[in-house]
Biotite code that builds the C-alpha atoms (Angstrom):
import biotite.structure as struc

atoms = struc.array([
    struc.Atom([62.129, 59.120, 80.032], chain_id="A", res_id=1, res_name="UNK", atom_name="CA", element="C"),
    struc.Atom([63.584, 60.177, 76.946], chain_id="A", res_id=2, res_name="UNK", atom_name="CA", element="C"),
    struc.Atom([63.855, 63.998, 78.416], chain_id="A", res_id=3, res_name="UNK", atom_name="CA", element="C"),
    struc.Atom([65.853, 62.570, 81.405], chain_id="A", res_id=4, res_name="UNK", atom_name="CA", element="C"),
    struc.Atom([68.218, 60.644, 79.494], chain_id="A", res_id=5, res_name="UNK", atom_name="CA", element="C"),
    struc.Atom([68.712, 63.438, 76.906], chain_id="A", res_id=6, res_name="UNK", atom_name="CA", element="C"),
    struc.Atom([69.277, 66.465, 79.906], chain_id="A", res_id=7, res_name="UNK", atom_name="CA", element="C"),
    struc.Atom([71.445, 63.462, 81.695], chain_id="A", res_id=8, res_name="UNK", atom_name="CA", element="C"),
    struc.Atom([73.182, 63.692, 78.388], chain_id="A", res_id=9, res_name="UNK", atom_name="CA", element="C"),
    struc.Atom([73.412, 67.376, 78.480], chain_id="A", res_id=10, res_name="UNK", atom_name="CA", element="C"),
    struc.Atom([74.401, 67.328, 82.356], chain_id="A", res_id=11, res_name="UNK", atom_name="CA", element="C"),
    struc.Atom([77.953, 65.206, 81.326], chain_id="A", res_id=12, res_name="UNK", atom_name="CA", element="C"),
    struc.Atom([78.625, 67.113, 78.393], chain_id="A", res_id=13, res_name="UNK", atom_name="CA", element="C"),
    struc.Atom([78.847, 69.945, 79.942], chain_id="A", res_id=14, res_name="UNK", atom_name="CA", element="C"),
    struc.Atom([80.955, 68.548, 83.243], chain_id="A", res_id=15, res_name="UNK", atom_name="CA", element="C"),
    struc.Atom([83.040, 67.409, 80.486], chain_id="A", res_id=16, res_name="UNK", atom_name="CA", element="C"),
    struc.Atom([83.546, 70.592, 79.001], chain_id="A", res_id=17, res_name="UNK", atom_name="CA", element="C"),
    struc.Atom([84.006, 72.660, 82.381], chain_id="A", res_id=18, res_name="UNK", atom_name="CA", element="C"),
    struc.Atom([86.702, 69.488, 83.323], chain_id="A", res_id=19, res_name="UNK", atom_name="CA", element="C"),
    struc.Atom([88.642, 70.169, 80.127], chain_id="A", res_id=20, res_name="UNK", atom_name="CA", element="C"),
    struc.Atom([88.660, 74.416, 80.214], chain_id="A", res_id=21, res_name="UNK", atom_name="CA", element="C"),
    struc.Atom([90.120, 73.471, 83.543], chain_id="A", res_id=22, res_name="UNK", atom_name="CA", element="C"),
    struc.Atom([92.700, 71.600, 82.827], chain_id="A", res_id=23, res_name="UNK", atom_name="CA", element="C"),
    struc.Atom([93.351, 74.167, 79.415], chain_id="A", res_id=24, res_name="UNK", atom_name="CA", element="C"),
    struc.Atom([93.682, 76.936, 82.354], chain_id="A", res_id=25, res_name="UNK", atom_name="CA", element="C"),
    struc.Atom([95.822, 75.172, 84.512], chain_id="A", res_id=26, res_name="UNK", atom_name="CA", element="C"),
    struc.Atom([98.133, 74.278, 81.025], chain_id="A", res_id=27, res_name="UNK", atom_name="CA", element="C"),
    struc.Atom([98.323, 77.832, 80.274], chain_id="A", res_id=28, res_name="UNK", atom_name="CA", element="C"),
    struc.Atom([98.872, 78.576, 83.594], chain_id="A", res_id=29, res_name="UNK", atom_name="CA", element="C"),
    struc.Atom([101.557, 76.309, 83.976], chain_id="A", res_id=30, res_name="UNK", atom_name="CA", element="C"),
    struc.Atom([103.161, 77.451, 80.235], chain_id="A", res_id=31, res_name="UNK", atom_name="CA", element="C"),
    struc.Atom([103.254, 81.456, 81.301], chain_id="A", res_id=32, res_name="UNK", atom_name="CA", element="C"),
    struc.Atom([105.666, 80.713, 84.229], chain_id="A", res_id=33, res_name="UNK", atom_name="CA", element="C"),
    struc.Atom([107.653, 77.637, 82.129], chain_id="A", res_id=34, res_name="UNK", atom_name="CA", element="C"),
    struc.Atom([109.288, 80.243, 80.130], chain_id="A", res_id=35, res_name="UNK", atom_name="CA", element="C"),
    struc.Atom([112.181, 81.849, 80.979], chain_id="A", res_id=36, res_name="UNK", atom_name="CA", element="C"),
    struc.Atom([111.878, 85.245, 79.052], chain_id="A", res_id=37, res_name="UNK", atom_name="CA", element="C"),
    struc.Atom([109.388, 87.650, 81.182], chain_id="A", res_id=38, res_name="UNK", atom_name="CA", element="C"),
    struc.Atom([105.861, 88.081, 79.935], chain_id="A", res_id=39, res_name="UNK", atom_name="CA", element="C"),
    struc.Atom([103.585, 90.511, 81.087], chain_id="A", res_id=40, res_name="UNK", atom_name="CA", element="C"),
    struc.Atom([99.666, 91.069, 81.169], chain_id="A", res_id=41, res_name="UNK", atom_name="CA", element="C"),
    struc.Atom([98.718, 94.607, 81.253], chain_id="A", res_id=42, res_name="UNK", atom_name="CA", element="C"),
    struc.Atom([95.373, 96.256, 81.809], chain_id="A", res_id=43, res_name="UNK", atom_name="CA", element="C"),
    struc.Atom([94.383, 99.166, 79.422], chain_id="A", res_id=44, res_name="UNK", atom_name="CA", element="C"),
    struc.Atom([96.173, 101.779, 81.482], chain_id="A", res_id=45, res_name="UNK", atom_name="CA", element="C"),
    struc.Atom([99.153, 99.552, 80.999], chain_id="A", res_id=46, res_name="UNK", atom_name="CA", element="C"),
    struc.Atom([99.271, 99.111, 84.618], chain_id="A", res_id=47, res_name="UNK", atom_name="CA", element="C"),
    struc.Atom([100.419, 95.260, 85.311], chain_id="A", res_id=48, res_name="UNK", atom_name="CA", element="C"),
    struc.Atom([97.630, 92.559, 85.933], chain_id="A", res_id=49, res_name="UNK", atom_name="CA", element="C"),
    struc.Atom([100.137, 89.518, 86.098], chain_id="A", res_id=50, res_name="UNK", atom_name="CA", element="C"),
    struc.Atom([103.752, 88.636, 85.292], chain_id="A", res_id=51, res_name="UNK", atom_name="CA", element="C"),
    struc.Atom([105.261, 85.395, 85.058], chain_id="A", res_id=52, res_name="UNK", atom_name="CA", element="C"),
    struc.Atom([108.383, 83.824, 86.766], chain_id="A", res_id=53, res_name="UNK", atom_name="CA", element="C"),
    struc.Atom([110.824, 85.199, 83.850], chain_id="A", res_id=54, res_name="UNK", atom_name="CA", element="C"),
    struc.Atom([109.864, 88.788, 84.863], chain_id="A", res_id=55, res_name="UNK", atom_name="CA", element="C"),
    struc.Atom([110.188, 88.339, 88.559], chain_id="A", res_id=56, res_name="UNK", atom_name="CA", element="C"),
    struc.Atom([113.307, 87.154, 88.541], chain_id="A", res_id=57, res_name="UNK", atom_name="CA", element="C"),
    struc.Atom([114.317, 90.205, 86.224], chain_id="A", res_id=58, res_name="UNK", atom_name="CA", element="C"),
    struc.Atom([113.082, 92.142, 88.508], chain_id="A", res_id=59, res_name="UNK", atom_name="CA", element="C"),
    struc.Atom([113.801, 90.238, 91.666], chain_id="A", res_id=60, res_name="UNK", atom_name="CA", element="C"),
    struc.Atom([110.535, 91.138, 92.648], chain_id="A", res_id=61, res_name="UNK", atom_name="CA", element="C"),
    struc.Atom([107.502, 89.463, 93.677], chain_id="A", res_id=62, res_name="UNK", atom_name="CA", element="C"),
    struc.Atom([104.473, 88.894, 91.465], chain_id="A", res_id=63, res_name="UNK", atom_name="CA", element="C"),
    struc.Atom([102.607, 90.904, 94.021], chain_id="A", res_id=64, res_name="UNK", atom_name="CA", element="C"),
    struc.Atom([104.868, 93.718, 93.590], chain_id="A", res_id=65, res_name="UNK", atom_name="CA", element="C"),
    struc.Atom([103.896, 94.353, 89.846], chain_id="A", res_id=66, res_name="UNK", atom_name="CA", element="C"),
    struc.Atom([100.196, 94.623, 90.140], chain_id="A", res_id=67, res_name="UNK", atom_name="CA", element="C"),
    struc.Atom([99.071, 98.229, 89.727], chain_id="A", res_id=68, res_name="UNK", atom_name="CA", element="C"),
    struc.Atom([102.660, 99.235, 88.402], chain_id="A", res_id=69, res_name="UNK", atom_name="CA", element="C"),
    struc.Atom([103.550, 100.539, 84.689], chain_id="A", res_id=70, res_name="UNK", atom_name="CA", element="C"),
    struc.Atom([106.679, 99.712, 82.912], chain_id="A", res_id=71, res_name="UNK", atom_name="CA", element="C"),
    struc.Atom([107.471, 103.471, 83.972], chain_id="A", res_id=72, res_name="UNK", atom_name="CA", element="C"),
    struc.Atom([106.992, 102.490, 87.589], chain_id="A", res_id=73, res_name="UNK", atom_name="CA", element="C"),
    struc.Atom([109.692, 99.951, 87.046], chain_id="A", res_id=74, res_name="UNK", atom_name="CA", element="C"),
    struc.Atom([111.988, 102.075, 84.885], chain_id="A", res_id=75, res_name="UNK", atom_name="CA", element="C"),
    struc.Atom([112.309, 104.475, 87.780], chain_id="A", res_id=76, res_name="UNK", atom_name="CA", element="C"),
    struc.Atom([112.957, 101.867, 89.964], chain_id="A", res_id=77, res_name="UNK", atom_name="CA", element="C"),
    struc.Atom([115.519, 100.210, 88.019], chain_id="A", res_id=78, res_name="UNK", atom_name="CA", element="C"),
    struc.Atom([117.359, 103.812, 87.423], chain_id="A", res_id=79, res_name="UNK", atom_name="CA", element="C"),
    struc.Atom([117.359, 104.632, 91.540], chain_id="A", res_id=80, res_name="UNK", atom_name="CA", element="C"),
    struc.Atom([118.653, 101.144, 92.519], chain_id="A", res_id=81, res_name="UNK", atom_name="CA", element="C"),
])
């Protein structure tokens, strides 16, 4: 009995703690596009992983657009438009 009630007791600890990094994810989530100043996640080639709403509006492009580009793709693009 008392191994039930203690892995019952590990069971909701840890649906507790996989609720909450949820809701931390969804918070950061919902922080990175909440500013208006363009943030960018880059990979170690400096290619572009993610951008937030700030940089696709700089851009006017789509967050699609950016993935697999480097801020020299988008200089180039920027000088030829």
């Amino acid at each position: 009995m008392a191994i039930g009630r203690e892995a019952g007791g590990l069971i909701a600890r840890r649906r507790a703690e996989t609720g909450s990094a949820r809701q931390r994810g969804e918070l950061i989530a919902g922080l990175f596009d909440a500013v208006s100043e363009a943030i960018y996640v880059q990979d170690r080639g400096r290619r572009f992983i993610d951008v937030n709403l700030g940089a696709m509006t700089m851009y006017g492009l789509r967050r699609e657009h950016f993935r697999g580009l480097s801020p020299l793709d988008l200089q180039h693009r920027s000088a030829t438009t």
